[in-house]
C-alpha positions as CSV (number, residue, x, y, z in Angstrom):
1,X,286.0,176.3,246.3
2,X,286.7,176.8,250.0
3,X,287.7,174.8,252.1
4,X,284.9,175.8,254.9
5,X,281.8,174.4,252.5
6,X,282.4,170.8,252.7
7,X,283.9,170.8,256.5
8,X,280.2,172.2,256.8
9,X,278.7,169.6,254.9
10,X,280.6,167.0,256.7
11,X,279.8,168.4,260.0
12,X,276.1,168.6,259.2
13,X,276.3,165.0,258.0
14,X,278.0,163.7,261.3
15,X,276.1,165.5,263.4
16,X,273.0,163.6,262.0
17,X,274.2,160.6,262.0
18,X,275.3,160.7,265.7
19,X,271.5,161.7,266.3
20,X,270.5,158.7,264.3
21,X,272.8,156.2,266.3
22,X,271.2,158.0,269.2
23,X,268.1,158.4,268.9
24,X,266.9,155.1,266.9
25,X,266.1,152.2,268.5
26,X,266.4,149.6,264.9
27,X,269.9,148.2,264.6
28,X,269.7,148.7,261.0
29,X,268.8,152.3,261.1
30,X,272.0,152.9,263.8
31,X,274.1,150.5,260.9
32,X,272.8,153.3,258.1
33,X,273.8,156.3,260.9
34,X,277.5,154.8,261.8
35,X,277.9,155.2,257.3
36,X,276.3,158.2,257.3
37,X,279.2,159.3,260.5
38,X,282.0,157.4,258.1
39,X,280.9,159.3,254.6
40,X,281.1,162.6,256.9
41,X,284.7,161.4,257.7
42,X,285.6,160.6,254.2
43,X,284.5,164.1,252.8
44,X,287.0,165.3,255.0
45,X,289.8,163.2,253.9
46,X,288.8,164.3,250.5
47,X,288.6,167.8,251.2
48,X,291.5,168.3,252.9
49,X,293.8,166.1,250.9
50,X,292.5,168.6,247.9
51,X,292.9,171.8,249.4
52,X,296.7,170.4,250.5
53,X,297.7,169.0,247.4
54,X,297.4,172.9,246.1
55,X,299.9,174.3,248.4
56,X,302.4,171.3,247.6
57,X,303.6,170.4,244.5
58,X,304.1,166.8,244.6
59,X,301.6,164.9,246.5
60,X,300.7,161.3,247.3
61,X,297.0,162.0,247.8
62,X,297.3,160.4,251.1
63,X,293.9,161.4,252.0
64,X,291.8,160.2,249.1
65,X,293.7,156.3,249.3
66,X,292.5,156.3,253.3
67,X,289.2,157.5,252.0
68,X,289.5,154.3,250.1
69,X,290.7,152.1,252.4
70,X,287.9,153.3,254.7
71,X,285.2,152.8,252.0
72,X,286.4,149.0,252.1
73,X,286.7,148.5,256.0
74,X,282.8,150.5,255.7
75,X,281.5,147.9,253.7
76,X,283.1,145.1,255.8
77,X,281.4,146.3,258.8
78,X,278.0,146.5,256.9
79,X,277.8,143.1,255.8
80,X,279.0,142.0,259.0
81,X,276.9,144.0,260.8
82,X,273.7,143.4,258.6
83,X,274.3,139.8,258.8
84,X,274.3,139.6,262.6
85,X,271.3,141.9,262.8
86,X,269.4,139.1,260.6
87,X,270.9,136.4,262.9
88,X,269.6,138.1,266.2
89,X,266.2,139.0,264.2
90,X,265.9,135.2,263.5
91,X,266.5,134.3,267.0
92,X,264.7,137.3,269.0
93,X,261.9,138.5,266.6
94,X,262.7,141.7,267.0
95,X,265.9,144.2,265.8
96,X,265.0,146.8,268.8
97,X,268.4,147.5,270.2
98,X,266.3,148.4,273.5
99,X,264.9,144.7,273.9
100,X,268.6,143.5,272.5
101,X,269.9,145.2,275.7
102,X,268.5,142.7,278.1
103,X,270.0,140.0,276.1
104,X,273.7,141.3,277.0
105,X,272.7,141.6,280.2
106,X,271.8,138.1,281.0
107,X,267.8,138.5,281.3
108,X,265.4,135.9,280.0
109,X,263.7,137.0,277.1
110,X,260.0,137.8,278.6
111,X,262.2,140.1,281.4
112,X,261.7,137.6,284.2
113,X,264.7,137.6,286.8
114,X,265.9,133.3,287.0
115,X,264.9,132.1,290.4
116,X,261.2,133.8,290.1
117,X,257.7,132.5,290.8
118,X,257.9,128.6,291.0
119,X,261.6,128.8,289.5
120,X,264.5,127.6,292.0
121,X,266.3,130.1,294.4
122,X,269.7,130.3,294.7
123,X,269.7,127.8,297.4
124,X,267.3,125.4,295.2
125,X,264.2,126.0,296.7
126,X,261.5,126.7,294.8
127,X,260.0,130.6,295.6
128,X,256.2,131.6,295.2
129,X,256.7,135.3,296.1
130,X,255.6,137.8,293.0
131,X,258.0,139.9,291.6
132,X,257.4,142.4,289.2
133,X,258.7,142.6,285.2
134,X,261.6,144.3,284.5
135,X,260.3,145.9,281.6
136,X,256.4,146.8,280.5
137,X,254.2,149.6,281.1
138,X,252.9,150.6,284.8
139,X,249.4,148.9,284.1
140,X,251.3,145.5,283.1
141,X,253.1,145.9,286.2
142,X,250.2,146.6,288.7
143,X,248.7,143.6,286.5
144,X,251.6,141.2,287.7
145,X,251.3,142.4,291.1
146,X,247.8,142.0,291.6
C-alpha cells in the first residue's frame, strides 16, 4: 500500500477535527474533535513507522510505541477533560464554551458588569445609571435600555 492513502486519510481526519474544535460551541463535542485531531496523528506514526521499517532491516518500531504512549496520554486527557466539563455543567447549567468564555473572563454569570444598577462603584457609591447586557440579542438589549 502507499504511503500517500493513509497521509490522506489522516489529513482528511484532522482537518475535520480542527473544524469541529472550531466550529462547535459544546465542550464535549470540541473533547471528541481534539481525539478525532490525535487519531489523525497516530495514523501517521503508524504509517510512517511501516513504510520505514521496510527500507531498514532492524527496526524498533519507534512509531507504533509513541502511537501507544499517545493513546494513553489521549485517554488521560478525556477523563480529565470529561470530568471537568461535568463539574462546570453542574455549576453553570450549561457546557456552551461561548457562555464558559465569560466565566474566564471575570463576568457575573447573567453578563452584568460589578458596580451596575444599585451595585457599589468603584468608589463605593451606589450607581442608578442603566447599562446595557454584555451579551443577548438587540431586542433584550433595547429592552434593558428602555
Amino acid at each position: 500500500m502507499h504511503l500517500a492513502y493513509p497521509a490522506v486519510l489522516s489529513a482528511l481526519l484532522f482537518c475535520t477535527g480542527l473544524y469541529g474544535v472550531l466550529a462547535r460551541r459544546n465542550a464535549i463535542l470540541v473533547l471528541m474533535s481534539v481525539e478525532l485531531m490525535l487519531n489523525a496523528v497516530n495514523l501517521n506514526l503508524v504509517a510512517f513507522d511501516v513504510w520505514l521499517s521496510q527500507a531498514a532491516e532492524e527496526t524498533l518500531h519507534s512509531g507504533q510505541a509513541l502511537t501507544l504512549f499517545t493513546i494513553a496520554i489521549a485517554a488521560a486527557e478525556i477523563g480529565i477533560g470529561l470530568a471537568i466539563v461535568l463539574a462546570v455543567h453542574r455549576n453553570r447549567g450549561t457546557s456552551d464554551v461561548d457562555k464558559l468564555r465569560d466565566t474566564a473572563e471575570g463576568h457575573e454569570p447573567d453578563g452584568h458588569e460589578p458596580g451596575g444598577p444599585g451595585g457599589p462603584d468603584a468608589d463605593g457609591s451606589a450607581s442608578d445609571a442603566p447599562t446595557t447586557p454584555a451579551t443577548g440579542t438587540a431586542a433584550e438589549k433595547t429592552e434593558a435600555t428602555a
